[in-house]
C-alpha positions in Angstrom: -12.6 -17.7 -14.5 -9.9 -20.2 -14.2 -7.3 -17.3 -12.9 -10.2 -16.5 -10.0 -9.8 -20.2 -9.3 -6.4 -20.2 -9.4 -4.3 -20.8 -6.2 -1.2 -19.6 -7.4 0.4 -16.1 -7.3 3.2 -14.1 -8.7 5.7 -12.5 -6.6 4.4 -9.2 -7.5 0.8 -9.8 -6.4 2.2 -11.1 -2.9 4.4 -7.7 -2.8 1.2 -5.5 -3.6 -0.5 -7.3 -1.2 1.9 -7.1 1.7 2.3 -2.8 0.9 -1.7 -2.6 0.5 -1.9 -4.4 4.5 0.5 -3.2 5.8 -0.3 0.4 4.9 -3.9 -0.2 5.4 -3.2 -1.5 8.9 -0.7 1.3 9.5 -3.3 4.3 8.3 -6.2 2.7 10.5 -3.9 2.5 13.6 -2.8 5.9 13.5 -5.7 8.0 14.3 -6.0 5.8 17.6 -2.4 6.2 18.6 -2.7 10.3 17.7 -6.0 11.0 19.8 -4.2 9.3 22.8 -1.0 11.2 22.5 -3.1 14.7 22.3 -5.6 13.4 25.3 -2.5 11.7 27.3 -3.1 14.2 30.3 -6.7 13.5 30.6 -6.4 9.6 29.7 -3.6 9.2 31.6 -5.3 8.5 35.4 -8.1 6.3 34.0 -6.1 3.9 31.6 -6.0 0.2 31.8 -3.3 -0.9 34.3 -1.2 -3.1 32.0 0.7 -6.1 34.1 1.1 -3.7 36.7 3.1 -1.0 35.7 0.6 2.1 36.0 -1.9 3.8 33.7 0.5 6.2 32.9 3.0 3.7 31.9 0.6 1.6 30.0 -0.7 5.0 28.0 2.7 5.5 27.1 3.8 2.3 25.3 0.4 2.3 23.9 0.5 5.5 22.5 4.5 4.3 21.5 2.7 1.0 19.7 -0.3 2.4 18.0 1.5 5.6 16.6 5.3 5.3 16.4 5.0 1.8 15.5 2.5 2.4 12.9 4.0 5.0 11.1 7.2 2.7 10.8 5.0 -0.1 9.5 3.5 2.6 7.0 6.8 2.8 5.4 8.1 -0.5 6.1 10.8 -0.1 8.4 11.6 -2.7 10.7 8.6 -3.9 9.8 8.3 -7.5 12.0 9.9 -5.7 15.1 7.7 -2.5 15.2 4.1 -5.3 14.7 5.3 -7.3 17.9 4.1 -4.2 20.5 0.9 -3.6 17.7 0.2 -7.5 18.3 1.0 -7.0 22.3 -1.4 -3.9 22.0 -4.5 -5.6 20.5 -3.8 -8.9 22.9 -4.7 -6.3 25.5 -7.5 -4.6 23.5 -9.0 -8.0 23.0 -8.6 -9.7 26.4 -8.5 -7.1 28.9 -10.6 -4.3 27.6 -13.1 -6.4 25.7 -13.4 -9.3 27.8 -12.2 -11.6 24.7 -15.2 -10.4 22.8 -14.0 -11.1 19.2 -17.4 -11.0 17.7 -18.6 -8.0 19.7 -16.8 -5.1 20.8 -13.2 -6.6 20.6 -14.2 -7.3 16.9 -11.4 -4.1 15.6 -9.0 -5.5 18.0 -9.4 -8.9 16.7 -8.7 -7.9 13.0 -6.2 -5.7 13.8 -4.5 -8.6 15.6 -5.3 -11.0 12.8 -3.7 -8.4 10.5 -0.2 -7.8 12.7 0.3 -11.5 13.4 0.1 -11.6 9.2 2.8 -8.9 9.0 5.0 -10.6 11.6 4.9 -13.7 9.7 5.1 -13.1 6.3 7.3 -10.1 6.6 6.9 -6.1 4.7 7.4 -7.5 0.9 10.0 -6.0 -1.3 7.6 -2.7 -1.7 9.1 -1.2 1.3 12.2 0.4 3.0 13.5 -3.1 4.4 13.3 -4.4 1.0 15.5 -1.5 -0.1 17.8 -1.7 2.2 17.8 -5.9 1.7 18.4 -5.4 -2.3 
């Protein structure tokens, strides 16, 4: 009981913890990022116009943030650049397409978010390629 209440950890719980969000985050991104890239000629005309660069345009880094991006945070390389168009992404899922409904249908968005601003500050954890490469 007094380890539950404990506010302590060791450095390997915080490195599990890091690999078990980050690939969770990573493997629940993915299928989003995939069915846009195999739909991007039918999505493509009626996509949100992001800042004003065309649907197309927006589809595109989209589909570059919610697949490519994940499957780099999956393995943990470059891990706080490739969460920065993730976070971008879900700033847009939540304000634009959801109408800043965090509690409604911008609830995934919202956690999501939560999740990458997480990554970005606390970093991959040594359970990951960057902390191979860092040793």
């Amino acid at each position: 009981m007094k380890k539950l209440l404990s506010i302590s950890y060791s450095q390997g719980a915080f490195n599990i913890a890091m690999l078990l969000l980050r690939v969770s985050f990573g493997v629940m991104m993915l299928p989003h990022g995939y069915d846009k890239l195999v739909k991007f000629a039918h999505m493509k005309s009626g996509f949100i116009n992001f800042l004003g660069m065309g649907s197309t345009m927006s589809l595109a880094l989209d589909i570059f943030a919610e697949f490519f991006c994940s499957i780099f945070l999956i393995f943990g390389l470059f891990t706080r650049l490739v969460v920065i168009p993730l976070i971008i992404a879900m700033c847009v899922v939540v304000s634009i397409a959801h109408n800043y409904q965090i509690f409604g249908d911008g609830e995934h968005g919202a956690m999501f978010l939560a999740g990458f601003i997480v990554l970005l500050l606390l970093g991959p954890g040594k359970i990951s390629v960057d902390g191979l490469i860092n040793k």
